[in-house]
Backbone bond lengths (Angstrom), bond angles and torsions (degrees), N, CA, C in turn:
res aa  C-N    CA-C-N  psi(-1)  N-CA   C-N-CA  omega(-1)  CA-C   N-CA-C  phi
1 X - - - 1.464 - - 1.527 109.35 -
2 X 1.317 122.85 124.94 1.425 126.29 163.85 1.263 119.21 -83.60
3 X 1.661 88.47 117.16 1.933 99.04 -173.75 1.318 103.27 -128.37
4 X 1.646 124.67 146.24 1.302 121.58 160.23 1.312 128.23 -122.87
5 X 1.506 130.68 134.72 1.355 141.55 -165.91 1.376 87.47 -91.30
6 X 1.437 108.79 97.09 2.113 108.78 149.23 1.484 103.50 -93.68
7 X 2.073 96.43 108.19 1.373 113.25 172.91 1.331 82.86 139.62
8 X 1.565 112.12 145.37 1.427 121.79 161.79 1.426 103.86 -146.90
9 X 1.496 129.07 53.85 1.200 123.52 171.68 1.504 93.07 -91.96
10 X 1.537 102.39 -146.93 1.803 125.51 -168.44 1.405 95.37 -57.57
11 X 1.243 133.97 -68.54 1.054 139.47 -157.42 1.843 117.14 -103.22
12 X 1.215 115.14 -24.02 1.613 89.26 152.73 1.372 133.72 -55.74
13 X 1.966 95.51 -30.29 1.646 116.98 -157.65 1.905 91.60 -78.97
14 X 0.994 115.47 -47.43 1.757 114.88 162.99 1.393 109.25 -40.42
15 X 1.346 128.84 -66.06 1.136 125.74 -153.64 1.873 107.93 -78.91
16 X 1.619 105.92 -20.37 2.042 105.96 172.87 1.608 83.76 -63.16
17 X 1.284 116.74 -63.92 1.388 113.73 -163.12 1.645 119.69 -27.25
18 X 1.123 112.23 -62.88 1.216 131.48 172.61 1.467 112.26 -36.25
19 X 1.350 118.15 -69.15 1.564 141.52 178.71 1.453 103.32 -46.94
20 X 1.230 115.10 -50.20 1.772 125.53 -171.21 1.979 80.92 -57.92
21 X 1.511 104.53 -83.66 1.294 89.79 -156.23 1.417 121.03 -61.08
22 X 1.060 121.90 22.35 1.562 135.26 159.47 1.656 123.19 -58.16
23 X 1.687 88.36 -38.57 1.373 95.05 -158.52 1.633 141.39 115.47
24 X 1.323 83.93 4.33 1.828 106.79 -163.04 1.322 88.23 -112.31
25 X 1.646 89.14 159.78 1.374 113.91 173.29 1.567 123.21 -80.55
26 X 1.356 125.55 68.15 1.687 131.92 -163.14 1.012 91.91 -77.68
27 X 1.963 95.39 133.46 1.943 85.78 146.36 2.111 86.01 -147.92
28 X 1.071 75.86 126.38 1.673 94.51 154.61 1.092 135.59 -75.89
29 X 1.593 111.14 138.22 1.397 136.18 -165.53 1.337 94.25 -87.50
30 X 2.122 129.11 104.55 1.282 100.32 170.22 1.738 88.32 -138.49
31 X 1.329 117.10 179.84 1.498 115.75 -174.82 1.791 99.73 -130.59
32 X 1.331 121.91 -174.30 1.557 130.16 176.25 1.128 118.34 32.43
33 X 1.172 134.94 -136.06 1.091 155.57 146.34 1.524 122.01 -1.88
34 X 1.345 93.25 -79.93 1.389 111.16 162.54 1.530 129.95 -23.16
35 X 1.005 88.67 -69.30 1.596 118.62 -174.82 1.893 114.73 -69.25
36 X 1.092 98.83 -22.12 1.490 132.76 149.29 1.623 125.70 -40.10
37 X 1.522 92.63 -66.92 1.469 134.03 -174.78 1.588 95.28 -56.87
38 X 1.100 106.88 -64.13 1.579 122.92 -133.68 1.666 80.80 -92.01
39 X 1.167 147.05 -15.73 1.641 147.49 -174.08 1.433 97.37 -92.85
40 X 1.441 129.06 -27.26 1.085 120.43 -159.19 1.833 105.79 -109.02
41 X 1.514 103.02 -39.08 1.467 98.60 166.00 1.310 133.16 -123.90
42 X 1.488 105.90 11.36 1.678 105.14 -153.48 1.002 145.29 76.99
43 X 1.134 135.89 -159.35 1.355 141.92 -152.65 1.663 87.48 -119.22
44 X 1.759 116.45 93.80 0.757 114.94 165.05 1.915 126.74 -103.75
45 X 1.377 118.07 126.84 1.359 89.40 -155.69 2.046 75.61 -125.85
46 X 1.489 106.23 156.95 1.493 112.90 140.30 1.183 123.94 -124.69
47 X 1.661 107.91 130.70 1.327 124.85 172.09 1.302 126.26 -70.10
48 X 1.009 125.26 96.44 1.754 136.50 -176.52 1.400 101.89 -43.03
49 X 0.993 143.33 -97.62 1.461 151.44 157.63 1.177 126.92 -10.05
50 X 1.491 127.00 -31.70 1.382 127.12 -169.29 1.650 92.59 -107.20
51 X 0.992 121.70 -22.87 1.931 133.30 -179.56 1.799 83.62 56.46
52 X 1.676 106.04 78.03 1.109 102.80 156.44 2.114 103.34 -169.51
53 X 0.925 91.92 165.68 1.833 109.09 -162.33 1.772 107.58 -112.02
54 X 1.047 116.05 101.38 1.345 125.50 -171.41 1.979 102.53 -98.79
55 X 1.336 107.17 155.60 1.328 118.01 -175.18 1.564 114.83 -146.43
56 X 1.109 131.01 92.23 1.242 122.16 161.83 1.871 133.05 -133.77
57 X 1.517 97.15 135.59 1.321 91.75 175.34 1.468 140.24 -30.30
58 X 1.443 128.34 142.57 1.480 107.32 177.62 1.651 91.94 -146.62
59 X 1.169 127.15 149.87 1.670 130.08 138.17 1.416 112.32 -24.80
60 X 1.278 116.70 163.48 1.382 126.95 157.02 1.471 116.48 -151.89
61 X 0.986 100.75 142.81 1.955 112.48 -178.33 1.460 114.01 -125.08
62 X 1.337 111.19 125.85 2.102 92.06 173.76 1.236 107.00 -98.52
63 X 1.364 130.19 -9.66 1.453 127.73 176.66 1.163 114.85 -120.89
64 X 1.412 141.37 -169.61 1.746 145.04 151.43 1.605 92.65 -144.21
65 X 2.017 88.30 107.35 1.035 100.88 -178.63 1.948 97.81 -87.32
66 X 2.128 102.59 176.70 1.053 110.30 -172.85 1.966 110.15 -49.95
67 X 0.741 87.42 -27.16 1.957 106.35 -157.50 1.443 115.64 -90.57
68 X 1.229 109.30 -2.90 1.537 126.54 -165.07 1.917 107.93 -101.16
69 X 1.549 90.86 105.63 1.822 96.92 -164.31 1.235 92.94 -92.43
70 X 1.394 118.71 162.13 1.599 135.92 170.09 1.195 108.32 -152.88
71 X 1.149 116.24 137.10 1.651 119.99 165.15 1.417 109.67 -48.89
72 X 1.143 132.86 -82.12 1.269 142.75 -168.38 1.923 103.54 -105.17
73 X 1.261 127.32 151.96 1.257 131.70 149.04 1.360 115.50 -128.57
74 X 1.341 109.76 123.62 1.500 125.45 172.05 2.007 117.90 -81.90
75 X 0.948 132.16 83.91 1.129 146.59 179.26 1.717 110.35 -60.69
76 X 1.113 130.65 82.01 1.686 139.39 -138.84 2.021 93.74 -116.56
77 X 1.236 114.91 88.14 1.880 96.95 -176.27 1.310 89.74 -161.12
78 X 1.608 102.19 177.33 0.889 130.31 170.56 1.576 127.81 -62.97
79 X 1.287 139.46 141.52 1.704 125.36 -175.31 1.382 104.75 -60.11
80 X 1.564 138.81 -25.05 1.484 134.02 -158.59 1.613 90.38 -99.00
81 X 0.938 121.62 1.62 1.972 123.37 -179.67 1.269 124.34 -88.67
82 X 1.704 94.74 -43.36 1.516 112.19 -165.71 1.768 104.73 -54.31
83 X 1.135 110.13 -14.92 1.610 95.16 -164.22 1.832 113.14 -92.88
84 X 1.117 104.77 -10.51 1.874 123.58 -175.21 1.668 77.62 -75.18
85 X 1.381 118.67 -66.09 1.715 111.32 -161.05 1.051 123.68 -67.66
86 X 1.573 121.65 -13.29 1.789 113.19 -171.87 1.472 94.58 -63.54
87 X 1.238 124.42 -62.18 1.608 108.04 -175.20 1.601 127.80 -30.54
88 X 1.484 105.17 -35.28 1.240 87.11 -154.34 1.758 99.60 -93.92
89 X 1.562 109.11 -16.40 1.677 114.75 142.93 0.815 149.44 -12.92
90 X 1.893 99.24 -66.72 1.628 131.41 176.25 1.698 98.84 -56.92
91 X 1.635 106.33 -60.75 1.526 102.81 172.43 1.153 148.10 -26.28
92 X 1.480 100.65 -50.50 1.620 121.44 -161.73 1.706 107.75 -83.29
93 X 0.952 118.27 140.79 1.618 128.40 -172.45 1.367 97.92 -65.88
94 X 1.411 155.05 -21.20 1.741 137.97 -141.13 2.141 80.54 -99.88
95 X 1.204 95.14 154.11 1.652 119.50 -169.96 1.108 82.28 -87.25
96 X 1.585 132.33 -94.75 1.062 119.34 -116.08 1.611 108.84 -131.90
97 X 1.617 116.41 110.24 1.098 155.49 169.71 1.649 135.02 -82.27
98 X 1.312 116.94 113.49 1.122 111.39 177.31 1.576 114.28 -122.26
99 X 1.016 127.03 136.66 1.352 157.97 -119.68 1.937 101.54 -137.18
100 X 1.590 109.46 102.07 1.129 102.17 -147.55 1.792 105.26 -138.11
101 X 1.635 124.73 130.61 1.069 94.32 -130.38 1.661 126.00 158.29
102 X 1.191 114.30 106.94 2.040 93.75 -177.13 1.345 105.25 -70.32
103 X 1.583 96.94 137.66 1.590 99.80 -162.54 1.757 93.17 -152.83
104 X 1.525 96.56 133.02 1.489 104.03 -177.13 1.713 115.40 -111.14
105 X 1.011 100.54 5.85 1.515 107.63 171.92 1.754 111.46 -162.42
106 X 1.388 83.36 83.60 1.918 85.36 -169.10 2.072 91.45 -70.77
107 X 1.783 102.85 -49.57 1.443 89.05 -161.28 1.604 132.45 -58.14
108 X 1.425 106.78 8.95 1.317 119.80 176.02 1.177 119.58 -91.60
109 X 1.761 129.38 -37.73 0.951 139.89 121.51 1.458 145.97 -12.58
110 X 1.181 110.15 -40.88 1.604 131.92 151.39 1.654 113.42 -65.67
111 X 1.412 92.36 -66.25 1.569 71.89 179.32 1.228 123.19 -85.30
112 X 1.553 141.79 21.68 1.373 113.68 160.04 1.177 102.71 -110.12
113 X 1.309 118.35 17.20 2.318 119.23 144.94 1.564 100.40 -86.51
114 X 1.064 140.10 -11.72 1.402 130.18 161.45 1.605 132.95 -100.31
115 X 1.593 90.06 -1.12 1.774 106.55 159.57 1.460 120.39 -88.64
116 X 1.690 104.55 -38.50 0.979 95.57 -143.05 1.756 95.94 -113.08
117 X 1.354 136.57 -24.12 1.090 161.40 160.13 1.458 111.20 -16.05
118 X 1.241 112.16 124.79 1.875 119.77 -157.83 1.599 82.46 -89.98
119 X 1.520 138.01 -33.77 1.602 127.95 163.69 1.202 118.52 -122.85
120 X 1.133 130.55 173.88 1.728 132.93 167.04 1.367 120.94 -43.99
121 X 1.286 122.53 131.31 1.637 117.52 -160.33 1.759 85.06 -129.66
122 X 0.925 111.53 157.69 1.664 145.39 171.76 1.741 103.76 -116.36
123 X 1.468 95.32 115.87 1.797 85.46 166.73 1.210 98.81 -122.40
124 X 1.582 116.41 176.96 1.385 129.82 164.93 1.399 104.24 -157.19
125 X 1.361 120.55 161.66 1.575 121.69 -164.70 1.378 90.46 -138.10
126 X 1.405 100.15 133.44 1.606 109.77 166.51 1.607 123.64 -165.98
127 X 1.460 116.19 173.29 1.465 96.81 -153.03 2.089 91.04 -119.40
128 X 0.851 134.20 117.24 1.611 125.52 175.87 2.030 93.90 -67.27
129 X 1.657 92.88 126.54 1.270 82.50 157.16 1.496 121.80 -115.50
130 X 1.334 114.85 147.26 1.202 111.20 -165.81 1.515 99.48 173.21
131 X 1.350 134.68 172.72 1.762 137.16 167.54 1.196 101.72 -133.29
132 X 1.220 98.41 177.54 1.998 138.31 161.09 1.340 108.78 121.23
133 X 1.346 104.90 -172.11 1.768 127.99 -154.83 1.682 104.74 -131.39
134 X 1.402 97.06 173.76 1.168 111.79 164.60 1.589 121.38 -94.79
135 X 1.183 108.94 131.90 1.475 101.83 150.67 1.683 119.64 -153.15
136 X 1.101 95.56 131.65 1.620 123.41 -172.67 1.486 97.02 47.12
137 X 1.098 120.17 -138.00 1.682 119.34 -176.75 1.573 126.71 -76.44
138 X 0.922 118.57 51.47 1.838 146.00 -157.95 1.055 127.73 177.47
139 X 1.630 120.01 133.14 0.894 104.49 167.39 1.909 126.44 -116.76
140 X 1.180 118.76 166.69 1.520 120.90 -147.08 2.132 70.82 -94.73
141 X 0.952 95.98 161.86 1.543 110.74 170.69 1.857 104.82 -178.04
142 X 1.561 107.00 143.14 1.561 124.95 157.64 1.139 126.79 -100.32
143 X 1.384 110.61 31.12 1.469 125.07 177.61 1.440 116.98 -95.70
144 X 1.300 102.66 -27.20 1.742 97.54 -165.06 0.945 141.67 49.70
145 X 1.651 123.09 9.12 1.481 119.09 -165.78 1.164 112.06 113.84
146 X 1.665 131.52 -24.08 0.995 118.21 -162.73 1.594 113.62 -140.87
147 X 1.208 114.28 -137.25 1.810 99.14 170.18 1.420 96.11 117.16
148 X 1.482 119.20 -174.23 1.064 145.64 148.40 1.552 145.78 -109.43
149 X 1.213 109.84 157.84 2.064 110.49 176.67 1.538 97.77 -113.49
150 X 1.438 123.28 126.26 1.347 108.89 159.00 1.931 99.43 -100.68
151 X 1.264 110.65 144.62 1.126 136.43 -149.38 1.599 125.00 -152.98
152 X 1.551 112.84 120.57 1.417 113.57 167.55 1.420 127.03 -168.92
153 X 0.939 140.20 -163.27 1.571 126.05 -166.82 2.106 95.12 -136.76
154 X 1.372 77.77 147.88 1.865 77.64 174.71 1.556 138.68 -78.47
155 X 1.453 87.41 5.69 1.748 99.80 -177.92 1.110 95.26 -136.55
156 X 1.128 155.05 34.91 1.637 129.92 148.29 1.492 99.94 144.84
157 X 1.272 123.22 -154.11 1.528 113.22 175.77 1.882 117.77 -57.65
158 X 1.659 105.52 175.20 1.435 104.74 168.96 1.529 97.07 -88.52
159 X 1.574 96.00 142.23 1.433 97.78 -170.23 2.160 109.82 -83.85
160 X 1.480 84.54 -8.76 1.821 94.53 -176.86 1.700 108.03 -116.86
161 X 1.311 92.97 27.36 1.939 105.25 178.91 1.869 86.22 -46.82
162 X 1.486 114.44 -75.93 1.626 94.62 -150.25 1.184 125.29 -42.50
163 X 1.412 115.74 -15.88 1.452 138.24 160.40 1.438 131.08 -23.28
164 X 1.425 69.73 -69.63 1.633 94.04 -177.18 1.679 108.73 -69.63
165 X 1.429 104.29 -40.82 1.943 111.67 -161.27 1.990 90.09 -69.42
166 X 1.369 116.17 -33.77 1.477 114.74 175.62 1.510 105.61 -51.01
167 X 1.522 108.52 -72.15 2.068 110.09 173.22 0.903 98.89 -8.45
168 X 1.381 122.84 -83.65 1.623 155.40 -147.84 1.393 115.52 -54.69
169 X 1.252 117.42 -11.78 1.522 108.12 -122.93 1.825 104.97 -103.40
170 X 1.676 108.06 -12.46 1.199 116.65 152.31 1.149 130.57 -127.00
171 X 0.908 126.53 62.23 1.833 138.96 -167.69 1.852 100.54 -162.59
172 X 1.300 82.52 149.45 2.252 86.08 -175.94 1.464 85.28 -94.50
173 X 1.235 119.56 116.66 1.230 138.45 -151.37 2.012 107.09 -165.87
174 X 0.711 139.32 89.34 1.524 129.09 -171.46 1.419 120.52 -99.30
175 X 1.557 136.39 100.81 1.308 129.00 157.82 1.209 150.23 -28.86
176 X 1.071 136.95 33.14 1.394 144.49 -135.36 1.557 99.54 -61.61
177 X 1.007 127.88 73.64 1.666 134.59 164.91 1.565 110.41 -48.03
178 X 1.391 114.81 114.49 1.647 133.43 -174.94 1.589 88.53 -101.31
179 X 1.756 112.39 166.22 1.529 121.59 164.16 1.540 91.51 -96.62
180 X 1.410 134.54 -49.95 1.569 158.45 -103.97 1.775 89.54 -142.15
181 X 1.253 121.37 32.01 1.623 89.44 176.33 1.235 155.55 -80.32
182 X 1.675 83.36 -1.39 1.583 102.85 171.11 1.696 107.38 -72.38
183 X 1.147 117.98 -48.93 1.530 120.85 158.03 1.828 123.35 -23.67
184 X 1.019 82.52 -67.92 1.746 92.26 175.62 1.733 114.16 -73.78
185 X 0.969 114.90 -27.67 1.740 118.41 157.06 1.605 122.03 -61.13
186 X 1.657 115.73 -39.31 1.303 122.36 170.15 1.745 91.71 -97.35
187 X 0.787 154.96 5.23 1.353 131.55 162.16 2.026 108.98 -93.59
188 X 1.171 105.56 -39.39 1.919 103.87 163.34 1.281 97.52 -65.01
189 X 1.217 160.99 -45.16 1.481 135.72 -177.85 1.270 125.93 -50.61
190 X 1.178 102.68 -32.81 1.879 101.97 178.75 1.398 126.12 -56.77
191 X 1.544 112.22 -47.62 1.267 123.62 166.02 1.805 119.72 -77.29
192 X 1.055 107.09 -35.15 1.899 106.87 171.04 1.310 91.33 -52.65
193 X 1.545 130.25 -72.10 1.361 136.32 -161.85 1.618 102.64 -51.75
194 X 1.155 128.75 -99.12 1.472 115.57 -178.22 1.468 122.48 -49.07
195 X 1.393 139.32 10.51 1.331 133.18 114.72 1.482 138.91 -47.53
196 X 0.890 99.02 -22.86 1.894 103.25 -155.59 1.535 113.68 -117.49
197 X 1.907 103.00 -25.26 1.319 131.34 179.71 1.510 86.31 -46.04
198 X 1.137 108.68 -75.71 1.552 121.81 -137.49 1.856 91.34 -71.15
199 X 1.178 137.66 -26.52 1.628 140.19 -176.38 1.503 114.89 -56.04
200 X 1.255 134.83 10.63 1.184 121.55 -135.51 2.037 104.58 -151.90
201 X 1.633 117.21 88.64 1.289 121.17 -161.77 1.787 103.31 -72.48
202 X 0.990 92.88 179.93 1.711 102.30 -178.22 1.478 97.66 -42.80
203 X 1.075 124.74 -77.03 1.327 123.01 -156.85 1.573 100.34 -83.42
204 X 0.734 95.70 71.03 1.609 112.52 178.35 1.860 130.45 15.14
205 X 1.420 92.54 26.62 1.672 108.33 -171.25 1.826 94.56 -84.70
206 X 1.236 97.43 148.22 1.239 139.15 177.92 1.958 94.67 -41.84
207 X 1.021 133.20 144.27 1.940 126.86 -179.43 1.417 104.18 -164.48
208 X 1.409 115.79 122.70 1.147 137.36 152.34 1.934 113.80 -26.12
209 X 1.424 104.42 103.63 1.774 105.28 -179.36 1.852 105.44 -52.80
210 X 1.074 86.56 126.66 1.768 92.59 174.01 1.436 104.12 -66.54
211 X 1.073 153.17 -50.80 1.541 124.21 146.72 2.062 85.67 118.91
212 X 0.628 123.03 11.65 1.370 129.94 -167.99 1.551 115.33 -77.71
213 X 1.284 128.68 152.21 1.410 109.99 -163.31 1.738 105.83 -83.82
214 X 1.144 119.08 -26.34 1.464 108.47 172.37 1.625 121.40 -81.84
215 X 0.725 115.49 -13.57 1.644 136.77 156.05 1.221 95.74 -45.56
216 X 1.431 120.50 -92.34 1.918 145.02 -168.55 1.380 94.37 -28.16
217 X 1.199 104.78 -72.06 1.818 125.08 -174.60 1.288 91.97 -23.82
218 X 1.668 122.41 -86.07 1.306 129.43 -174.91 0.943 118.59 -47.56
219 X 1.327 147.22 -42.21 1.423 132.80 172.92 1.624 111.10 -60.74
220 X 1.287 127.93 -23.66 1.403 117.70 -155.59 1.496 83.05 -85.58
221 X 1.971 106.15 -64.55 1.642 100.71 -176.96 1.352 120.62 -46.94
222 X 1.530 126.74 -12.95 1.498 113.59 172.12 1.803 113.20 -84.04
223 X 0.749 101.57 -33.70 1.630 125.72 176.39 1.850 105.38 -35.33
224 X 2.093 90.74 -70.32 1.432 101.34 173.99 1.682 115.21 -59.16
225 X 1.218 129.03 -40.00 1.519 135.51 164.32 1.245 109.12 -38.00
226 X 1.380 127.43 -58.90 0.926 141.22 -159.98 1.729 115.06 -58.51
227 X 1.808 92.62 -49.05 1.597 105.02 168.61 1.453 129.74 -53.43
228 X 1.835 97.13 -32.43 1.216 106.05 -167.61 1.324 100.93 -89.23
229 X 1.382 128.17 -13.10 1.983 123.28 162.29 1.491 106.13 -45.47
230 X 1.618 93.92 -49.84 1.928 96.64 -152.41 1.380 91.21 -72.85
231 X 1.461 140.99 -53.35 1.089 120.55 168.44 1.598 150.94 -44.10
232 X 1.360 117.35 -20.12 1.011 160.33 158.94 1.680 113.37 -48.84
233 X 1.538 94.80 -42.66 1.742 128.86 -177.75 1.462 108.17 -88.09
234 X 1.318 139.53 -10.66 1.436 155.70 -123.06 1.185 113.37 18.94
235 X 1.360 118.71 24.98 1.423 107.80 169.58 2.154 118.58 -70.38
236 X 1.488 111.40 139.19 0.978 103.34 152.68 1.253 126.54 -73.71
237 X 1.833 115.45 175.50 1.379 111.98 -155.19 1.851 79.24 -110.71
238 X 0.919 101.82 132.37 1.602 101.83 175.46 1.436 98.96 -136.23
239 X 1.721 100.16 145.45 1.464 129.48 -74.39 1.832 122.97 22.07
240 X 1.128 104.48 146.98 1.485 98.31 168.18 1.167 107.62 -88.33
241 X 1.533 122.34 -30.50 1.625 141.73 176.75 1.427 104.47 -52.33
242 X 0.995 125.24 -64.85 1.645 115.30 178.49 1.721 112.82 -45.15
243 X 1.186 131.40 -31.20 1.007 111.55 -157.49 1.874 99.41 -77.80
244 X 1.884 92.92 -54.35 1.359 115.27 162.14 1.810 106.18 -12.92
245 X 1.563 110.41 -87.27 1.525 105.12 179.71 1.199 127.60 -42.91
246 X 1.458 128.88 -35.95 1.292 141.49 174.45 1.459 122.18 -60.75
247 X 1.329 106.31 -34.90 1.080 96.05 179.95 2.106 109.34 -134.65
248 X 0.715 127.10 21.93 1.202 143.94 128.43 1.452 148.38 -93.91
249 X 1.138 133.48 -26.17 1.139 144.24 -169.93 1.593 102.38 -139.69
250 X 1.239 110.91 68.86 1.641 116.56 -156.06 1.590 87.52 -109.67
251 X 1.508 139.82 -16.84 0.919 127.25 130.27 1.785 157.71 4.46
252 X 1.665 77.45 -93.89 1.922 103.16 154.76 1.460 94.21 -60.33
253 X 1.452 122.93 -74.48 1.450 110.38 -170.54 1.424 123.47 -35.49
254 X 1.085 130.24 -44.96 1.374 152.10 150.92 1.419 119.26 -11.30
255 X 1.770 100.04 -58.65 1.562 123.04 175.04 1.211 109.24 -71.91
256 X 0.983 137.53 -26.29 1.734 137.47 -128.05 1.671 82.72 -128.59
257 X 1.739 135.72 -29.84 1.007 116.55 171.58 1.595 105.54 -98.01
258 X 0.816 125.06 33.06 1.530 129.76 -167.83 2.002 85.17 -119.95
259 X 0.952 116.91 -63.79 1.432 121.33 -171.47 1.602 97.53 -55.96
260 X 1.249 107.27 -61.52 1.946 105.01 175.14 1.313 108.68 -52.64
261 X 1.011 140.09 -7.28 1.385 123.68 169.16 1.747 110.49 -97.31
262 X 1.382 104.36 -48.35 1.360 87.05 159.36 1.480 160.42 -69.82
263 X 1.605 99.99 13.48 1.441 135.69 -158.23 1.745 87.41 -98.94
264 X 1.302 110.06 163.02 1.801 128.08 138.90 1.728 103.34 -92.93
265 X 0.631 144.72 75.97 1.361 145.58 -156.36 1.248 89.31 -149.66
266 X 1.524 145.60 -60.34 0.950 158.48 -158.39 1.438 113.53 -46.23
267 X 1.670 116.85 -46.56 0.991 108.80 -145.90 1.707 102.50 -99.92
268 X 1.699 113.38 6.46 1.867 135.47 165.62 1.450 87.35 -59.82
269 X 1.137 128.47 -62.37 1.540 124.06 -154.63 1.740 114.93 -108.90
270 X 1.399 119.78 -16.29 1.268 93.15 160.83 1.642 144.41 -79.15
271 X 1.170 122.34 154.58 1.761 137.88 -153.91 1.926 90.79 -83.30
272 X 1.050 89.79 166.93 1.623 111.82 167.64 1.218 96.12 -110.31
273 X 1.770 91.84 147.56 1.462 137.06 -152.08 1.572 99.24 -58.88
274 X 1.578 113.38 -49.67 1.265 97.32 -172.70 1.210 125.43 -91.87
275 X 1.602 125.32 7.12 1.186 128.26 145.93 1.669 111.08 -54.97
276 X 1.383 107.64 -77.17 1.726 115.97 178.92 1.432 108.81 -27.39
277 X 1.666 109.20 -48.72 1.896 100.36 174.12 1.365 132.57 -63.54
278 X 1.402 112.21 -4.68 1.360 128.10 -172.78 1.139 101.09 -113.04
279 X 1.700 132.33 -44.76 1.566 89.81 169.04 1.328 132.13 -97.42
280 X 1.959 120.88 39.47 1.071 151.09 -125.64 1.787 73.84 -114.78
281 X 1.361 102.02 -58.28 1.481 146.75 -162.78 1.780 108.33 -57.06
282 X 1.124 101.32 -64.12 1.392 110.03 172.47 1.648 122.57 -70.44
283 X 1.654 118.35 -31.77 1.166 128.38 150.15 1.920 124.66 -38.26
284 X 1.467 90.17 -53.73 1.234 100.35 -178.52 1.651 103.91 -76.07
285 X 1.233 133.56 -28.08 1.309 121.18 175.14 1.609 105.31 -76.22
286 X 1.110 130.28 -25.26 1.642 121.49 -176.67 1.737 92.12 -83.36
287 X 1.387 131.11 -7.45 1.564 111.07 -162.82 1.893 75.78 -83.22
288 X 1.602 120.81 -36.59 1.696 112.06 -149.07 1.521 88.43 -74.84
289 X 1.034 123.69 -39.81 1.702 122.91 171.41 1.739 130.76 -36.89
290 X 1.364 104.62 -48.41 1.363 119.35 171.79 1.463 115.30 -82.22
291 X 1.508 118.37 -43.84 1.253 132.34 -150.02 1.805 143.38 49.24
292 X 1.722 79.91 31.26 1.459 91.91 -171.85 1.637 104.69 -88.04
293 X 1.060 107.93 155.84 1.601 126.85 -160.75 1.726 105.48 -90.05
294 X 1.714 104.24 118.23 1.372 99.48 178.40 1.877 115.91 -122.64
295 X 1.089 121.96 71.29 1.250 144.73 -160.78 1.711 105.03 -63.19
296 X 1.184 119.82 -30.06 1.410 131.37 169.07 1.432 102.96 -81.50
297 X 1.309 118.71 -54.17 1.675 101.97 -169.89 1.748 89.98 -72.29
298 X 1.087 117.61 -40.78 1.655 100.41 -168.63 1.773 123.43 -50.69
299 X 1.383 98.46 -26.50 1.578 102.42 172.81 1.206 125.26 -89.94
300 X 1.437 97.83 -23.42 1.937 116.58 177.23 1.719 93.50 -75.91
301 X 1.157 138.27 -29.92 1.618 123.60 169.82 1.643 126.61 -77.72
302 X 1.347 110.84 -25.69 1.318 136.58 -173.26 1.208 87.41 -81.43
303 X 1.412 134.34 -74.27 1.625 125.61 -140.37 1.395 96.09 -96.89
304 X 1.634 137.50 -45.09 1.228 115.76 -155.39 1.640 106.38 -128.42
305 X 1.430 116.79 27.67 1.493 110.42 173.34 1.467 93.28 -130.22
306 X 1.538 119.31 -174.70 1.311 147.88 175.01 1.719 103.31 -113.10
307 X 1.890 116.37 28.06 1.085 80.14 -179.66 1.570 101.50 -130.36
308 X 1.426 112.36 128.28 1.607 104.37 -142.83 1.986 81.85 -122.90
């Protein structure tokens, strides 16, 4: 199957990986450097956990021209990115695209690939879960090869599922098929966001969470605020479990962000700044929407982020 990963950070570069050992024909969308990298050695990844160094060939593309078909396209970025590429999406002849990713307004996204789209496009939105970073020509990953996509479309089934279950279909790899996935896309933002808020020094470098007990406090009470926007929104809280911990057992939660702060662990899974400011952004437009009162996130932005 010919598939292409547009994105070659941490987690697109996980997810070619995956696809390669599938069996498919991958080639990644990468530019500079990168793209450099990846022509000259591959898809080099290290697995933290497994204490082992994987290598495999991949394609490479620096553009997606009009004419350039793919079975599937994996759309692998940041939420502040996605909007430079829908154009060049809308352009490109391949149907069916999934769009992958913390994302606070997928259905807008959908439809301007169904406005603007030179043929009929298929989307689906989904998030790879999995971590790690870069460093120097490799990347660090806790995936090993394997992991999961939670995944779904906004109107009813994916119309190119067998598609996808083919990708899939030899690699430990798991689909996590949602009904609600826009739900569960705005329900992981709440907690990425008051995680990640607070990571982030003046000059916008990456910072160890001060881990402090009035800190914690505020993130959890912004957390629960946060739930009560999307609800507010009729969104369900997807997971039901997150909400559960959040606001019952705020305790353990308590502990469990107390240990993440004292960990290096942090820095596998935290986002860049100008993602976090963007869906900082869209948060704050669903709080003027509802008008529900968030007194924890309001002090958790004032006192311990850069994001004003």
């Amino acid at each position: 199957m010919k598939i292409l990963v547009y994105g070659a950070g941490v987690l697109g570069t996980q997810l070619a990986q995956v696809l390669v050992r599938g069996g498919n024909d991958v080639t990644i969308l990468a530019r500079g450097k990168r793209a450099e990298e990846l022509e000259k050695d591959g898809i080099v990844i290290r697995h933290i956990f497994q204490f082992r160094t994987t290598v495999d060939p991949v394609r490479v593309a620096r553009t997606l021209e009009v004419d350039d078909q793919y079975d599937l396209i994996f759309v692998v970025m940041k939420y502040n990115d996605f909007p430079s590429v829908l154009p060049i999406l809308a352009d490109n002849q391949s149907s069916n695209i999934v769009i992958v990713g913390n994302n606070a307004d997928a259905r807008s996204m959908q439809t301007y690939l169904e406005e603007h789209s030179r043929i009929e496009k298929q989307v689906a939105f989904g998030f790879h879960v999995s971590g790690g970073r870069r460093e120097k020509d490799r990347m660090l990953s806790i995936g090993a090869g394997s992991g999961q996509m939670v995944i779904g479309s906004l109107d009813g089934d994916i119309g190119f599922k067998p598609l996808l279950d083919q990708a899939f279909q030899h690699v430990k790899y798991k689909l996590n098929v949602l009904s609600d996935i826009d739900a569960w896309l705005k329900s992981h933002i709440i907690p990425i966001l008051m995680l990640n808020a607070v990571s982030f020094n003046e000059k916008r470098e990456l910072i160890k969470l001060d881990g402090n007990r009035k800190q914690i406090q505020h993130m959890i009470g912004a957390m629960d605020e946060g739930l009560s926007v999307l609800e507010a929104m009729g969104i369900s809280v997807i997971p039901e479990i997150q909400a559960r911990v959040i606001r019952k057992h705020k305790r353990m939660l308590y502990l469990l962000l107390k240990i993440y702060s004292l960990l290096p662990m942090h820095k596998l899974f935290a986002g860049a700044f100008g993602e976090i400011e963007a869906l900082s952004d869209a948060f704050t437009d669903w709080k003027k929407t509802t008008g529900i009162r968030t007194p924890h996130w309001d002090v958790l932005k004032r006192d311990y982020t850069i994001l004003k």
